[in-house]
Structures are given as structure tokens and as C-alpha cells.
N, C-alpha and C positions, 0 to 999 in steps of 0.2 A: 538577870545575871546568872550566867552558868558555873560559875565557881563555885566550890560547897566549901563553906571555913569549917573547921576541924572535919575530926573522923574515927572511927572507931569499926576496927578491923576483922573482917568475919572472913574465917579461912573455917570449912571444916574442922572439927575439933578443937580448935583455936580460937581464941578473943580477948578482946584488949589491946596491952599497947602492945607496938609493934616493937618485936625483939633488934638487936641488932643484925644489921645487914640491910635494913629495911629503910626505906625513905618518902616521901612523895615527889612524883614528877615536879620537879623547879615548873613555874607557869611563866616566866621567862630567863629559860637556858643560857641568851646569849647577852643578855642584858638589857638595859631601857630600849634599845635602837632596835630591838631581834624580834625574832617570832613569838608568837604568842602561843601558849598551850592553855586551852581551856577545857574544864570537864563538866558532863552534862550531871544534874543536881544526885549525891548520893555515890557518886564514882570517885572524886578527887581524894582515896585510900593511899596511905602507903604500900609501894610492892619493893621487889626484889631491888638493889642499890644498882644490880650490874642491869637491870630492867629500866628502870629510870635513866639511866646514863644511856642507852640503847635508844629509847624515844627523843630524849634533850639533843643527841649529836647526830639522830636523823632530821629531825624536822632541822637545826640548826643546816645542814648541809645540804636536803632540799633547796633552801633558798623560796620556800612557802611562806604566805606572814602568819599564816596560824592556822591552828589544827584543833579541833575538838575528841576528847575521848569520851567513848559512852561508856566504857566499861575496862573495869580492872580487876582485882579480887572478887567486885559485886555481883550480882545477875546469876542467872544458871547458863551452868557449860554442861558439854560433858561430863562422865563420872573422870577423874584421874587429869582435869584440864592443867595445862601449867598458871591458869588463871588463879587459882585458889592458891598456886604458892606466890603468888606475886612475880611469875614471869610470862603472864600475855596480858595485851592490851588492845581493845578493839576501838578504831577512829572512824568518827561519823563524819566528819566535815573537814573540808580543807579551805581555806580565805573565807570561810562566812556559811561557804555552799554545803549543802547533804551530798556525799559521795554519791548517792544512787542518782542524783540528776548532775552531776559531772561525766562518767564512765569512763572505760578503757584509755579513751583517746586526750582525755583533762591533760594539760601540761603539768598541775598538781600534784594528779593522782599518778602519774610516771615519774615524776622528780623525789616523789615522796615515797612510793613503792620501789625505784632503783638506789635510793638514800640504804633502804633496810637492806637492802639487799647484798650494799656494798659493807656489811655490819657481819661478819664469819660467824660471830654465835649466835645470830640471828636463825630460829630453827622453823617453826611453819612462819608460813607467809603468805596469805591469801587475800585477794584482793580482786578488783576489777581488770586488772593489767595481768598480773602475776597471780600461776598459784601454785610458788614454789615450796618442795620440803627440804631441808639440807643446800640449799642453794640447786637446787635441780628440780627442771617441771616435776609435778607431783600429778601423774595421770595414774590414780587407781581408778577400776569400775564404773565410781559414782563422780566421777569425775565432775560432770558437766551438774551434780545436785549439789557438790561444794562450791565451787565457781560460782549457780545462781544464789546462793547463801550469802557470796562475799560481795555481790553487787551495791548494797548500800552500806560497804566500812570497812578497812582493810584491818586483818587480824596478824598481830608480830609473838611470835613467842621467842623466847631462850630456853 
């Protein structure tokens, strides 16, 4: 089972419960008939309310039946990640499958990477399809080392 019941909250500096504004991803958004959100063991944390509402109404609009996340406030990011305030979240799987054996061309991994995309506060966005910042390709330098980075799970921030 990929589900983790309860949780307790490691943000830099911070621990405990989760202040207001704070929630966990709904693991089903749309109800009994809807997609499924599942989280891999030690991620299902509360993050940001407008974060959760962001992943609930993309997957719900994908039209995916489910989605796995590996990571939310947990894991190591960058120093300054929006992951530690509760606004990224990185997804490993789409219906069942590991992103890195879907890719680019998955009808998943497009429905579900143009879901966030149609989401305006939606700010990095990388993935095997996309790897937009601001709604706009994001071609810095290292372009082609963050792209092979997102090939196994796309990453949404606010």
C-alpha cells in the first residue's frame, strides 16, 4: 500500500502540526468514481491549501485514473525549494506506470503535464513533455541536465 496514514511535518525550521493554510492532497479529489491520488510511503504531508487544490483539479482534468507522488515537503531539494514551503510536488507514476517508462509521447504524461499547465499559478513545470517556467519554455544553459532530471516525474510548483 502506497498510502502513508498520518504525518508530521518537516519544513526547515519548522515542525509539527501543520499551521493554517495547510492541508493534505484529498487521495480522491473527484470522489468514489474519480481519480485516484496516491503517495509513495513518508510523502502523503500536508503542503500549501492553494498546492493541493493545484494537484486535485489537474489530475481531476487530465482525465488520468491516478497518479502517484513521490515527494512533497519530504526528500532533499534545493537550498530555497518551494518544496519545504508546501508549494512543489514531484509525481512518479501515472495509471499504475513509472513516468520514466511512459515518456514524452504517454497520452498520460501530455494530458497531465497540459492539465498544470492550464493552472496560471502554476510556476516551474518540468517534466518529460514540458519544461516550462512561468508558462514559457524555460531554455537556460543547462537545459538539456534539467529535462534529463524530469525524465522519471514531473515537478509543479507555485
Amino acid at each position: 500500500d502506497h498510502v502513508q496514514v498520518g504525518w508530521e511535518l518537516v519544513v526547515p525550521g519548522k515542525a509539527g502540526k501543520a499551521s493554517s493554510g495547510w492541508r493534505h492532497i484529498r487521495s480522491r479529489p473527484a470522489g468514489g468514481g474519480g481519480p485516484v491520488i496516491l503517495f509513495r510511503a513518508g510523502v502523503n504531508r500536508p503542503v500549501r491549501e492553494e498546492m493541493a487544490r493545484t494537484v486535485e483539479q489537474a489530475v481531476i482534468r487530465s482525465g488520468v485514473r491516478s497518479i502517484e507522488i513521490s515527494s512533497t515537503t519530504n526528500a532533499r531539494h534545493r537550498e530555497g525549494s518551494p518544496h519545504y514551503d508546501g508549494l512543489g510536488v514531484d509525481i512518479c507514476e501515472i495509471n499504475g506506470t513509472p513516468i520514466r517508462n511512459l515518456g514524452a509521447r504517454s497520452e498520460g504524461v501530455r494530458k497531465l503535464q497540459l492539465a498544470f499547465e492550464r493552472d496560471p499559478a502554476v510556476q516551474e513545470h518540468y517534466g518529460p513533455l514540458l519544461v516550462y517556467l512561468d508558462h514559457r519554455p524555460y531554455r537556460p544553459r543547462n537545459y538539456w541536465g534539467i529535462w534529463r532530471q524530469h525524465l522519471n516525474h514531473i515537478h509543479v510548483t507555485r
